[in-house]
N, CA and C of each residue as an Amber inpcrd file, in Angstrom:
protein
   438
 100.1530000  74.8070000  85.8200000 100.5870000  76.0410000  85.2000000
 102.0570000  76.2650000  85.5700000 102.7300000  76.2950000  84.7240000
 104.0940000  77.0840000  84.7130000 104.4600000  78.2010000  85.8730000
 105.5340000  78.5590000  86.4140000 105.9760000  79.3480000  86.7560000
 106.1450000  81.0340000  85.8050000 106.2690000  80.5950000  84.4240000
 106.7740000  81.4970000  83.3060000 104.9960000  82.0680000  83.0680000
 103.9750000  80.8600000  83.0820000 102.6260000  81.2220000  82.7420000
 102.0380000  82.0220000  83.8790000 102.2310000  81.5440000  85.1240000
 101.4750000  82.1370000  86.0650000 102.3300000  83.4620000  86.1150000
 103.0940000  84.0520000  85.8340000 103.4590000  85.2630000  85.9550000
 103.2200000  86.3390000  84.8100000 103.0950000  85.1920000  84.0160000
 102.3740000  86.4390000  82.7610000 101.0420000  86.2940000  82.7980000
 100.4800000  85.9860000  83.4140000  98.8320000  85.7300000  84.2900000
  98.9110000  87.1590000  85.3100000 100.0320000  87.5680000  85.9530000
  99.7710000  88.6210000  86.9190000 100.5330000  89.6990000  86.3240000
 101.4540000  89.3500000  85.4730000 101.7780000  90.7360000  84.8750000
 101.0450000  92.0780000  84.6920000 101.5250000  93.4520000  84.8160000
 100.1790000  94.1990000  84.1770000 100.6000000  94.5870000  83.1060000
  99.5480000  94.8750000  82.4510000  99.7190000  94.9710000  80.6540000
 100.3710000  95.9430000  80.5460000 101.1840000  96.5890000  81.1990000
 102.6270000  97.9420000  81.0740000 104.0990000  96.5600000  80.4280000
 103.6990000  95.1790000  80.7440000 104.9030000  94.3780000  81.2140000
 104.7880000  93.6790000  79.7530000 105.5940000  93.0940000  78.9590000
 105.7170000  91.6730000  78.2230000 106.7020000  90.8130000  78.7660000
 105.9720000  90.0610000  78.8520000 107.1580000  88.5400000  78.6810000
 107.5970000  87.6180000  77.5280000 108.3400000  87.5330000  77.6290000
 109.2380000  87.0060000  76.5760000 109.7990000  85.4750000  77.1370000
 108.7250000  84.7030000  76.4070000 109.3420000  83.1250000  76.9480000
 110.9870000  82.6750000  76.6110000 111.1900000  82.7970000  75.3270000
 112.0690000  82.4530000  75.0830000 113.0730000  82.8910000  75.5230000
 113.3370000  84.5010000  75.7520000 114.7990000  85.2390000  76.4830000
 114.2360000  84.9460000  78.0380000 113.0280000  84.6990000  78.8390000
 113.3810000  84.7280000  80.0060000 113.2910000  85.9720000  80.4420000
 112.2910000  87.3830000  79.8120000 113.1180000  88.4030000  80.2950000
 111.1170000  89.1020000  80.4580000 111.5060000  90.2770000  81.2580000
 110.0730000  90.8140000  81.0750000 110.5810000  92.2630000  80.9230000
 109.7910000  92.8370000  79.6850000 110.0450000  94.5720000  79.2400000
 109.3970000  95.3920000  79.7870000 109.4240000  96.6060000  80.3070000
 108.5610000  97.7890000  80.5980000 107.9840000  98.1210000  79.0100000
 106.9410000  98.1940000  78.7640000 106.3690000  99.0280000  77.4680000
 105.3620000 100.0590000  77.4780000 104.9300000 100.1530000  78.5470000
 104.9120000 102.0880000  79.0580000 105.6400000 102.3780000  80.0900000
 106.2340000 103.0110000  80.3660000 106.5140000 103.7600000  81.3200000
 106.2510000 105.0230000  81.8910000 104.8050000 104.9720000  82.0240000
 103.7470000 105.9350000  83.0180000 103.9510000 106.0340000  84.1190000
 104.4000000 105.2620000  84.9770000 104.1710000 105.5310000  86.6090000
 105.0710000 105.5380000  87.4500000 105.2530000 105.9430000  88.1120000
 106.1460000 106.2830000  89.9070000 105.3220000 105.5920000  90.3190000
 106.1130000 104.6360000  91.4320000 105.7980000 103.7750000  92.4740000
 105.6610000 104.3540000  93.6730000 104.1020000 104.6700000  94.0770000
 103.9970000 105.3240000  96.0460000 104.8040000 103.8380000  96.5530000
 105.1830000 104.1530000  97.7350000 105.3790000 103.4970000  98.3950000
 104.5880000 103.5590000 100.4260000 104.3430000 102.3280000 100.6560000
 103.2530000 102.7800000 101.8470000 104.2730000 103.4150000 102.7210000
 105.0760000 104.6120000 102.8540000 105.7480000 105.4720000 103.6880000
 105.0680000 106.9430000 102.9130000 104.2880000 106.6440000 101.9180000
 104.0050000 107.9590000 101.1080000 105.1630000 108.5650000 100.3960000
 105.9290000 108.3140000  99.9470000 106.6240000 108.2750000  99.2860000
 107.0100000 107.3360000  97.7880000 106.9860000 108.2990000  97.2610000
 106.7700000 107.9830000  95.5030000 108.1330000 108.1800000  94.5210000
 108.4420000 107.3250000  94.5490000 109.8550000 106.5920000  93.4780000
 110.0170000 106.2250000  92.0830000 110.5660000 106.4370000  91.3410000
 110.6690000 105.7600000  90.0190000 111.6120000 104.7940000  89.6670000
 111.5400000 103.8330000  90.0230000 112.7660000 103.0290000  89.5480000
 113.1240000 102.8290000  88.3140000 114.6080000 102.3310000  87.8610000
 114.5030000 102.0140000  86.3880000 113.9700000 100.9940000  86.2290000
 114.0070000  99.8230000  86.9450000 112.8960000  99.2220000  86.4050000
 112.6400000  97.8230000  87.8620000 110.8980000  97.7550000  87.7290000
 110.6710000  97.1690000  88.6730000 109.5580000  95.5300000  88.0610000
 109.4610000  94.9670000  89.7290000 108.4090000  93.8740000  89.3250000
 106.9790000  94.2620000  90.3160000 105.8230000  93.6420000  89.8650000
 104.8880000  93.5990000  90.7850000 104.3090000  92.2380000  90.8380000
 104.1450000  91.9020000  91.7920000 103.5000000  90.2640000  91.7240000
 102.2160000  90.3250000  92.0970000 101.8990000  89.1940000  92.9500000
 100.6180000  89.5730000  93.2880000  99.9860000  90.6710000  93.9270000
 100.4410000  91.1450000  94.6270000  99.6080000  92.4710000  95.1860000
  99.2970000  93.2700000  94.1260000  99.3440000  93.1230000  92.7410000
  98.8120000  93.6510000  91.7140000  97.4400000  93.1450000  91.2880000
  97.4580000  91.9180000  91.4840000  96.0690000  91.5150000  90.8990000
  94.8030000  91.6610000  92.0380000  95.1580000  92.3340000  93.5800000
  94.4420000  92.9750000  94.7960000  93.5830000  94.0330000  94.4940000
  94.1440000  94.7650000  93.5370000  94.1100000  96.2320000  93.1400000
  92.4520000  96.2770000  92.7670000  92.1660000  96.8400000  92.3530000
  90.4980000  97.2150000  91.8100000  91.0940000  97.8720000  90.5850000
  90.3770000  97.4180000  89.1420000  90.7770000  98.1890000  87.9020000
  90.8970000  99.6330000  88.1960000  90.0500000 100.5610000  88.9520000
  90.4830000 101.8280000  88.8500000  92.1760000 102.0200000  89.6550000
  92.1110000 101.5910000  90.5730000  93.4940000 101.3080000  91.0740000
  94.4620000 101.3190000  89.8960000  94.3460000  99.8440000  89.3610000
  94.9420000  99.8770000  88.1690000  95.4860000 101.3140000  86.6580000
  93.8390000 101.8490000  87.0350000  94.3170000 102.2560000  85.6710000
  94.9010000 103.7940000  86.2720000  94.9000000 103.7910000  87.7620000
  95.5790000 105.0910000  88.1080000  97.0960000 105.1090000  87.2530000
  97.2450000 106.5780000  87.4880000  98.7770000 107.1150000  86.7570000
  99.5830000 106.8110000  87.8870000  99.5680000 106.4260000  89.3320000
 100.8300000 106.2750000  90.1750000  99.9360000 105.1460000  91.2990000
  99.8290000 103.8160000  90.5520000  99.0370000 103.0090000  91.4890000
  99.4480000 102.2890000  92.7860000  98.3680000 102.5090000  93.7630000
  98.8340000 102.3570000  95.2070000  99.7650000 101.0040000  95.2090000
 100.3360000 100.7960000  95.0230000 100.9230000  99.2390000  94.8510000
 102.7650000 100.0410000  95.1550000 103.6640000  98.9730000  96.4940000
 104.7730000  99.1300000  95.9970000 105.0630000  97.4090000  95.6570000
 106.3290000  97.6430000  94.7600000 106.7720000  96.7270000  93.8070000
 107.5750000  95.6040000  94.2580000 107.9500000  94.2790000  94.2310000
 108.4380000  93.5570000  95.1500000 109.6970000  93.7430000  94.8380000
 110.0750000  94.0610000  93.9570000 111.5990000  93.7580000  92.8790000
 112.0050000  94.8990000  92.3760000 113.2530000  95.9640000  92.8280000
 113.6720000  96.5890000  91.8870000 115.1610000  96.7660000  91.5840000
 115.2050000  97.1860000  90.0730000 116.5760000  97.5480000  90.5290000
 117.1570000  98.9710000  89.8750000 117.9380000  99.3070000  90.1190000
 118.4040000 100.6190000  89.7290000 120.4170000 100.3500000  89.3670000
 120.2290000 101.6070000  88.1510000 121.6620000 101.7040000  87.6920000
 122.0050000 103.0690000  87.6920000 123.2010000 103.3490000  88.6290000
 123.5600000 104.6030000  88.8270000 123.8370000 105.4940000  87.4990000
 123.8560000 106.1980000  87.2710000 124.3870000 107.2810000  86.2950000
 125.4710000 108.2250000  86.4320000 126.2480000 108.6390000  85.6340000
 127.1480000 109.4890000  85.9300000 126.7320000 111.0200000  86.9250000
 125.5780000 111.3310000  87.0350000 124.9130000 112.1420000  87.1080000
 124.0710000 112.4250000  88.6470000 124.5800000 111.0900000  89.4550000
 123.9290000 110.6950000  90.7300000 125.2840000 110.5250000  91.1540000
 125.4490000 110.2650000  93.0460000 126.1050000 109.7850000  93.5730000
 125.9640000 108.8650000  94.0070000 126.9820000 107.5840000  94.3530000
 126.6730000 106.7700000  94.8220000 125.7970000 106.4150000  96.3780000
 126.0310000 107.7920000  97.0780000 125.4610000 108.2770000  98.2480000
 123.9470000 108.6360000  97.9360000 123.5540000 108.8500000  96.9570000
 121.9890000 109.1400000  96.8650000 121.7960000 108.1740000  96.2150000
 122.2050000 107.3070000  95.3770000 121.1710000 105.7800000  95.1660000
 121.6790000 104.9100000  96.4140000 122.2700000 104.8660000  97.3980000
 122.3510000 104.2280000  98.7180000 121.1960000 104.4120000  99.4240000
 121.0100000 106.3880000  99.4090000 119.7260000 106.6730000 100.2130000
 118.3860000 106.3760000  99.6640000 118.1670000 106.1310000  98.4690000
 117.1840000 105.4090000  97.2240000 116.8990000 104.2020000  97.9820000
 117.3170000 103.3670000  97.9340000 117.6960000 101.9960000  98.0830000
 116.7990000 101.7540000  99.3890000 117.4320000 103.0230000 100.4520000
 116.8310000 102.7160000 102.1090000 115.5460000 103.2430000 102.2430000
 115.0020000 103.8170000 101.1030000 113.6800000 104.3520000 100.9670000
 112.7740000 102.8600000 100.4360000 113.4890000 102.3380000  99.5860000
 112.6340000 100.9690000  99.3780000 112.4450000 100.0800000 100.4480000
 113.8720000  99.9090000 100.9100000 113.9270000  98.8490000 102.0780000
 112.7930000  98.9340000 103.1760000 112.5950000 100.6150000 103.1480000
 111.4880000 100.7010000 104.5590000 110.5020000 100.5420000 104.0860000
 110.0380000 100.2330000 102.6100000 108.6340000  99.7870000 102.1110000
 109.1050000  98.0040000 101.8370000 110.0560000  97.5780000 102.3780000
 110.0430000  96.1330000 101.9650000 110.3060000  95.7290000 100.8730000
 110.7590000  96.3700000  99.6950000 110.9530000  95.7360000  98.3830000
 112.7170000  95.3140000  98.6400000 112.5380000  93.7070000  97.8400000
 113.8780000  94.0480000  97.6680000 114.6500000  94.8530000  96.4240000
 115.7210000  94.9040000  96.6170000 116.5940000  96.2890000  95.3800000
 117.7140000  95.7350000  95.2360000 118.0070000  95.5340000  93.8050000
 119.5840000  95.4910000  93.5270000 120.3420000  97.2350000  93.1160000
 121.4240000  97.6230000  93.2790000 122.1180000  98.4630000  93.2520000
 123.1340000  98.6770000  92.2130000 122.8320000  98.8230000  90.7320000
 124.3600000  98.4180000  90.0640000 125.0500000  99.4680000  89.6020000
 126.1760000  99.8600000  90.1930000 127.0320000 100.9760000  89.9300000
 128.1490000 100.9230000  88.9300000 127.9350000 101.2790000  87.3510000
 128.8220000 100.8770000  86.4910000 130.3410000 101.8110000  86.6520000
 129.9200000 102.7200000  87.6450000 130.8570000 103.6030000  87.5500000
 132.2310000 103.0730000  88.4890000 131.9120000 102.5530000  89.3980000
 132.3560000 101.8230000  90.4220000 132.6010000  99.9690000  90.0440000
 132.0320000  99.6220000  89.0230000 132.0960000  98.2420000  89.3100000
 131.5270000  97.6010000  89.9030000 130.9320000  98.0310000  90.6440000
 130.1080000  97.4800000  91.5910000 128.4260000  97.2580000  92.2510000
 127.9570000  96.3200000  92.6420000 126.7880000  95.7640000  92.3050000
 126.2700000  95.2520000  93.5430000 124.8610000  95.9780000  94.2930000
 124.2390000  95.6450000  95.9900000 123.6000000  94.8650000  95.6810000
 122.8940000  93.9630000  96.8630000 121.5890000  93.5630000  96.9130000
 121.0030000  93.8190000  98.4530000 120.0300000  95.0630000  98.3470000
 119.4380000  95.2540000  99.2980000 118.6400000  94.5810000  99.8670000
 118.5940000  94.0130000 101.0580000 117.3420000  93.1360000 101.8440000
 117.0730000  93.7210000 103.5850000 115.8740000  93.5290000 103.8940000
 115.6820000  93.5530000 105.1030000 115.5430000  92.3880000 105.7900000
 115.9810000  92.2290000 106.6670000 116.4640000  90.9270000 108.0220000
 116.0550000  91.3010000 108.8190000 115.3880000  90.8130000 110.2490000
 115.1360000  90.8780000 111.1580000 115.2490000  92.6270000 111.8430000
 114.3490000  93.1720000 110.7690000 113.7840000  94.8150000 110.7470000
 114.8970000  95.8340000 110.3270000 116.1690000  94.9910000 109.8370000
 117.1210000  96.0950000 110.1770000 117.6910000  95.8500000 108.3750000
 117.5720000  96.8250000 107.9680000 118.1910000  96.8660000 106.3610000
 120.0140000  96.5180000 106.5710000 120.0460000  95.7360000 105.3430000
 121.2060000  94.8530000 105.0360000 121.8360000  95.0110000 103.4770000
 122.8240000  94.7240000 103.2390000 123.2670000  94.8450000 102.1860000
 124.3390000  94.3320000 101.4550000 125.2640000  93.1500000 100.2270000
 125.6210000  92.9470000 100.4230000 126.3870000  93.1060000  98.8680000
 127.8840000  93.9090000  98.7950000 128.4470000  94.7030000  97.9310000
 129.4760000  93.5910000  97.0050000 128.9960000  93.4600000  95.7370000
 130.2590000  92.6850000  94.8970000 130.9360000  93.6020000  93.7900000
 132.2940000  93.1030000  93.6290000 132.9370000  93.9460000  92.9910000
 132.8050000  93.1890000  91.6770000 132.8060000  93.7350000  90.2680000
 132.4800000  92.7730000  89.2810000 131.2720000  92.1800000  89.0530000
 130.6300000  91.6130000  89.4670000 130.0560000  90.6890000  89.6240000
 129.2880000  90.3370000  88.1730000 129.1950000  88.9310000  87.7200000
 128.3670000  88.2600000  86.3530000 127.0710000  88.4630000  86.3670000
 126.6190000  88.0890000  87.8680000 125.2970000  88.5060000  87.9110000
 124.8810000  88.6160000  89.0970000 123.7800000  88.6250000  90.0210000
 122.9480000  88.8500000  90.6360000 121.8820000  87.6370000  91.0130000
 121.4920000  87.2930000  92.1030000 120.1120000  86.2800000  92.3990000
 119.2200000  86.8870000  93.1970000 118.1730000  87.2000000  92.7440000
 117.0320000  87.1270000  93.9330000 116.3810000  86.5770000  94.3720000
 116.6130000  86.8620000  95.8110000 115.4900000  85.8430000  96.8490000
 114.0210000  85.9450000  96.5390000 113.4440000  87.2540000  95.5690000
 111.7620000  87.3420000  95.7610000 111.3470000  86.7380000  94.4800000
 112.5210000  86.7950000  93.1680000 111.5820000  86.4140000  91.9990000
 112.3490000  84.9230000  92.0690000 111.6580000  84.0890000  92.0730000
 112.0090000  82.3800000  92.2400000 112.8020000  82.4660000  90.8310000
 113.8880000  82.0300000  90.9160000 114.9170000  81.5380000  89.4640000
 115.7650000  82.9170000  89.0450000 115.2010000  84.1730000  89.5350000
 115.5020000  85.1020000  88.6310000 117.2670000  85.1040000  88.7970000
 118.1770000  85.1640000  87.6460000 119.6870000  86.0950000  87.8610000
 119.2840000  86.6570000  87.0220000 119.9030000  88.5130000  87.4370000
 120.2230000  89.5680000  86.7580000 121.6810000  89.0800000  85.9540000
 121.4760000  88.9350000  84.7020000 122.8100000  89.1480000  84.0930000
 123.7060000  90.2260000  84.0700000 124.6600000  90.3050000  84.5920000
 125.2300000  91.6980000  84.8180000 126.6430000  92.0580000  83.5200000
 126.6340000  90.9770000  82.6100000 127.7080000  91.2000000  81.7910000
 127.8290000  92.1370000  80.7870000 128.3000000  93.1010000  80.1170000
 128.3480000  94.1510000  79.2900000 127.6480000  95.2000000  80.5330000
 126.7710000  95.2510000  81.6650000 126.6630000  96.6200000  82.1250000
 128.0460000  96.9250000  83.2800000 128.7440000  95.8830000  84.1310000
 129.5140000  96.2050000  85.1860000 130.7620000  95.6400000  84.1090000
């Protein structure tokens, strides 16, 4: 099985994948993500891997399911500061997800990780795109948003 198959094997049916672009869509967007600090987030947009298919269908078909997300990322708005999607960011980190950060306002583009317990972060100016360490292959294309 594919890498591209086995993930649309764990997708949840909120998600499509799209073989050909490489890309996966939100097509509801029902839920805030708890996170195990009890704390409940909405990202613009996230991944769930396996700890999704753990779940028990009612789990599932909850409106804010116990699950946090391995992958997210967020794009600032004119309307936020860059100081409160920083503090966003350290709310994931203490649930372990990693987070990209992309600030169009600024140019500029994080990738949040935790290291040896202590949250890390690491700031490009410009940047084309993005790699993450959790989704195997994934770059964020970052061209037309930064």
């Amino acid at each position: 099985m594919s890498e591209n198959e086995e993930l649309a094997t764990i997708l949840p049916s909120d998600y499509k994948l799209d073989y050909d672009k490489l890309e996966i869509t939100l097509v509801d967007y029902r839920f805030f993500l708890p996170l195990p600090t009890a704390t409940v987030l909405c990202p613009d947009t996230s991944v769930v891997l396996a700890s999704w298919n753990r779940l028990s269908q009612n789990d599932k078909n909850e409106a804010y399911p116990p699950v946090a997300p391995n992958f997210i990322a967020e794009i600032r708005s004119n309307m936020v500061t860059a100081e409160a999607v920083h503090r966003k960011m350290c709310l994931y980190m203490d649930a372990g997800v990693e987070a990209f950060s992309i600030d169009p306002i600024n140019g500029t583009a994080r990738i949040y990780r935790v290291q040896r317990n202590n949250i890390t972060w690491l700031e490009y100016t410009n940047p084309l795109s993005l790699k993450s360490r959790v989704l195997n292959g994934f770059v964020l294309n970052l061209q037309g948003i930064l």
